[in-house]
C-alpha positions in Angstrom: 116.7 105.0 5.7 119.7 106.7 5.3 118.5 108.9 2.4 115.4 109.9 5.1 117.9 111.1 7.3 119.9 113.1 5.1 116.8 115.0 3.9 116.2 115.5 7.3 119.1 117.0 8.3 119.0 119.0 4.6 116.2 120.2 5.6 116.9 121.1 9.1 119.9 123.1 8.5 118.4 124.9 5.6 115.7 126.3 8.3 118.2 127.3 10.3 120.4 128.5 7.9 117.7 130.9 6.1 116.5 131.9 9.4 119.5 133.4 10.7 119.8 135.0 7.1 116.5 136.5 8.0 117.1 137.8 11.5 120.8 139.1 9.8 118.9 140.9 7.3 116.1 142.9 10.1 119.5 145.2 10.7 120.2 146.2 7.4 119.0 148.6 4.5 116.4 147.4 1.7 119.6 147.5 -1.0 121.3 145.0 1.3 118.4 142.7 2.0 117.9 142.4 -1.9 121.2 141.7 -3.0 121.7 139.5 -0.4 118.3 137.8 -1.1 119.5 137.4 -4.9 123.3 135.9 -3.5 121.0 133.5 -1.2 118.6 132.7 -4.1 121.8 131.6 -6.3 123.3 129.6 -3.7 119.9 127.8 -3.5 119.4 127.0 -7.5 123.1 126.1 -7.2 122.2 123.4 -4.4 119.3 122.4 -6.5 121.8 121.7 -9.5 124.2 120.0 -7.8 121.9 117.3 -6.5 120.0 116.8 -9.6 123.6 116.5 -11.2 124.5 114.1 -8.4 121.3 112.0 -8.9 122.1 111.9 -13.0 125.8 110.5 -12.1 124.6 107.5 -10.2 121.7 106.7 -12.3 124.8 106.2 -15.1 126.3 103.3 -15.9 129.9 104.7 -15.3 131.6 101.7 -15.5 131.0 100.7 -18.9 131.8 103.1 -21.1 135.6 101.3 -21.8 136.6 102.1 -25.4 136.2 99.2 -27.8 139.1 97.2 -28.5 140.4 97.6 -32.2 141.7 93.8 -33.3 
């Protein structure tokens, strides 16, 4: 349930978030619009890595990985 929620909200706040982007950008020059497009695009692929890095980390089994003792 909670996982629903945060997607949600994720998902929620990106809308807003690229909207006002977009009503931002209807007051400035094409060069403008594009490099910010390309900042907004890297910001996005950045999100994207940092949950799937975030997914890999729990799916780890962290806690085990104790060097060997040497007798």
């Amino acid at each position: 349930m909670k996982l629903n929620l945060a997607v949600a909200l994720s998902i929620l706040l990106a809308v807003l978030f690229v909207g006002t982007v977009g009503a931002f950008l209807l007051y400035v020059p094409a060069l403008t619009v594009f490099a910010v497009a390309s900042v907004l695009a890297g910001l996005c692929l950045m999100f994207a890595l940092g949950l799937a890095a975030g997914r890999q980390w729990k799916k780890s089994d962290r806690f085990h990985h104790h060097a060997e003792k040497v007798a």
